[in-house]
SEFI-325864 format. One record per residue: residue number from 1; residue in one letter; x, y, z of N, C-alpha, C, CB in turn. Coordinates in steps of 0.001 Angstrom, whole numbers, plus 500000, padded with zeros to 6 digits. Atoms other than C-alpha are relative to their C-alpha. Glycine has a CB too. Layout:
REM residues N
 vose torvex     nx     ny     nz    cax    cay    caz     cx     cy     cz    cbx    cby    cbz
  NUM      A      X      Y      Z      X      Y      Z      X      Y      Z      X      Y      Z
...
END
This chain:
REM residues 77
 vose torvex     nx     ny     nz    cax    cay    caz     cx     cy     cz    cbx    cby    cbz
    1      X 499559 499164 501103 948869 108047 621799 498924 501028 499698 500318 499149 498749
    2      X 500443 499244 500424 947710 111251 620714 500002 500630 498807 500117 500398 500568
    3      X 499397 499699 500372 947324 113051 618021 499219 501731 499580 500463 498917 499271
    4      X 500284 497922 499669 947498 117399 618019 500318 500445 498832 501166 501072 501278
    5      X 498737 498841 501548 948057 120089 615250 501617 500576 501195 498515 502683 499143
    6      X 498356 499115 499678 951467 121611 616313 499613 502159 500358 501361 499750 497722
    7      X 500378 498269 499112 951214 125368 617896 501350 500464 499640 499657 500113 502162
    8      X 499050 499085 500232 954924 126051 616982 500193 499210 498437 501374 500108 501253
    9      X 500094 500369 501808 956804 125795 613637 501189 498897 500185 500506 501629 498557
   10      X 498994 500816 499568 958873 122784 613847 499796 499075 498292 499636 499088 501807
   11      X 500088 500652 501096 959762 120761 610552 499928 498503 499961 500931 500395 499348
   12      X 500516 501869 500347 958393 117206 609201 501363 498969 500550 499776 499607 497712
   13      X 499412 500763 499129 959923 114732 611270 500826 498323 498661 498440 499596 501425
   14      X 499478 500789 501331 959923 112444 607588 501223 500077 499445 499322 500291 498958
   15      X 499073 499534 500665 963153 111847 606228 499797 500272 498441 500954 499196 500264
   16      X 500582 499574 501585 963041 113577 603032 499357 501024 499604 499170 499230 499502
   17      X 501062 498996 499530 960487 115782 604106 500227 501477 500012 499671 499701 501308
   18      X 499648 498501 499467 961082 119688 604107 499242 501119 500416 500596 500568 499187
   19      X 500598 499478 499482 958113 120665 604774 499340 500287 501556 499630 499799 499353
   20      X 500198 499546 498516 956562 122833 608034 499181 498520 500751 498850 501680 500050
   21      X 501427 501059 499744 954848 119910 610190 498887 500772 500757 500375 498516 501065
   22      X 501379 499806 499655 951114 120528 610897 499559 499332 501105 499194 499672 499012
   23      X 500456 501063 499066 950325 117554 613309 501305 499866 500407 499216 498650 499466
   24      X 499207 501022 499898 952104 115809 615823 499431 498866 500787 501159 500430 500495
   25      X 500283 500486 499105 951518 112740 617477 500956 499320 501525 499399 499340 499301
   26      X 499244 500125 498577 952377 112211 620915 499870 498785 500799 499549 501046 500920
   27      X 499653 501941 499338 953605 108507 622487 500102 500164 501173 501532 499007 499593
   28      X 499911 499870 498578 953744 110086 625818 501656 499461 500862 498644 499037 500494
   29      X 499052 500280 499351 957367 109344 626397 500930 498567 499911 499480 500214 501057
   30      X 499473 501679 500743 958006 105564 624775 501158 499839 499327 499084 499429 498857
   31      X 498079 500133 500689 960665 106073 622163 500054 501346 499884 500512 499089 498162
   32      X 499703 498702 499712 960326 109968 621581 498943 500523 500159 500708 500660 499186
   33      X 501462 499309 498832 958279 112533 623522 499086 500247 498720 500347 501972 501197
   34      X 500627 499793 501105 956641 113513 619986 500798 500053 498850 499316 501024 500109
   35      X 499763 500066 501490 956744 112914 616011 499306 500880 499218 499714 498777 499482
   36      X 500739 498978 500131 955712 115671 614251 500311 499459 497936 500681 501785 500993
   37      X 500351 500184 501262 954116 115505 610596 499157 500615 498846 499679 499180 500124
   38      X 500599 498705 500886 953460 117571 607753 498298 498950 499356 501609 500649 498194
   39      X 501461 500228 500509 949292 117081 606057 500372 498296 499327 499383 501475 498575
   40      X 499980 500981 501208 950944 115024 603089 500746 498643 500596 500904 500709 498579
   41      X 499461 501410 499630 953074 112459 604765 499304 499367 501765 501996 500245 500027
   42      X 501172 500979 499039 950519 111798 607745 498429 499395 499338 499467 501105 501387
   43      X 501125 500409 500806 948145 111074 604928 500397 498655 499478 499655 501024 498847
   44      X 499171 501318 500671 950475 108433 603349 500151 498907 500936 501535 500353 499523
   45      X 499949 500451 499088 951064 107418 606775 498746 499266 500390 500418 500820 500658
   46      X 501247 500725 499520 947574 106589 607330 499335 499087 499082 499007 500935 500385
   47      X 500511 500921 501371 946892 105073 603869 500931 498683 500146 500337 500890 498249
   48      X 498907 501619 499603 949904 102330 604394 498847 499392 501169 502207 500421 501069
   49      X 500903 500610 499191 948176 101774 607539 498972 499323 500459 499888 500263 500220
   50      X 501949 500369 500256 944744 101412 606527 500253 498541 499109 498782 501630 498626
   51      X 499692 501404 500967 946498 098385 604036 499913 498999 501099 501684 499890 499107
   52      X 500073 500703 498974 947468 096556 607062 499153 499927 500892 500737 500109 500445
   53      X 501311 500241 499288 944390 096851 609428 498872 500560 499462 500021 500440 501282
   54      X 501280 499615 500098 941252 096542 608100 499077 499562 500514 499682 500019 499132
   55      X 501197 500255 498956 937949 096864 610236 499871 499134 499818 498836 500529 500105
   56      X 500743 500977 500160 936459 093948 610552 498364 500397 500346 500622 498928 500826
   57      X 501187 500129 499680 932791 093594 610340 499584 499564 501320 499569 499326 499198
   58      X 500761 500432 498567 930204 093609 613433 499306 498596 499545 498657 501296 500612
   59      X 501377 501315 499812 929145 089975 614252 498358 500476 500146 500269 499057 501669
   60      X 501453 499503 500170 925686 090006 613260 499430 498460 501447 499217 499832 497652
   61      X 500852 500891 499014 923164 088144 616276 499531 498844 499478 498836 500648 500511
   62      X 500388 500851 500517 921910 086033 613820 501214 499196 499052 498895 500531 499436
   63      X 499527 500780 500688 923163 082905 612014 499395 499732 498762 500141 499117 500628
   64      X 499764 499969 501335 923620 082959 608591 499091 498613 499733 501709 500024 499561
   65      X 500492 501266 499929 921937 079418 608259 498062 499988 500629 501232 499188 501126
   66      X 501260 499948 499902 918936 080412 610240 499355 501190 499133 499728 500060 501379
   67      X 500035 499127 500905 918811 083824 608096 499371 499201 498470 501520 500628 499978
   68      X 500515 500376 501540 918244 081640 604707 499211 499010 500219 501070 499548 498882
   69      X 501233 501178 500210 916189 078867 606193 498747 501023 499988 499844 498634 501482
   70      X 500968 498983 500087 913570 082025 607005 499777 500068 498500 500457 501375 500668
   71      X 500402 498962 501422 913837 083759 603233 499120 498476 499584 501763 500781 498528
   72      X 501279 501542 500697 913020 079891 602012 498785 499997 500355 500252 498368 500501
   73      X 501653 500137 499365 909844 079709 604174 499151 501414 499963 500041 499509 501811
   74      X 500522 498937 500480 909121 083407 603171 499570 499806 498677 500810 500991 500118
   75      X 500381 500032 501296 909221 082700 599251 499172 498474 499844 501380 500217 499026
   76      X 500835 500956 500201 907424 079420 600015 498050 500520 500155 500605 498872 501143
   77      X 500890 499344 499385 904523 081264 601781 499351 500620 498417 500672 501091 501279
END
């Protein structure tokens, strides 16, 4: 998947929508060759989205367990 501004004037692919779309993104041929989407409803689009997957944190190298036995033997010191 891709995703492009739009080069012609083609309207928001949103039902509901009447505005020009700005972006589209492109599935390469899956269910349709491109979906094209105005600023405001590929913003909404990405905010729903962002509900359902959120990053997960980088595993850190260290264990949490050896991390606080250290600080102990630091504030013992």
């Amino acid at each position: 998947m891709k995703v492009e501004e739009c080069r012609h004037t083609v309207k928001c692919d949103t039902s509901g929508c009447k505005n020009f779309a700005k972006y589209y993104i492109s599935t390469r041929g899956f269910l349709k060759n491109e979906f094209a989407f105005c600023e405001e409803c590929l913003k909404s689009l990405y905010s729903e989205l962002a509900k359902l997957f959120v990053p997960r944190a980088i595993e850190s190298h260290f264990k949490p367990d050896r991390i606080t036995r250290r600080r102990k033997n630091e504030k013992a010191e």
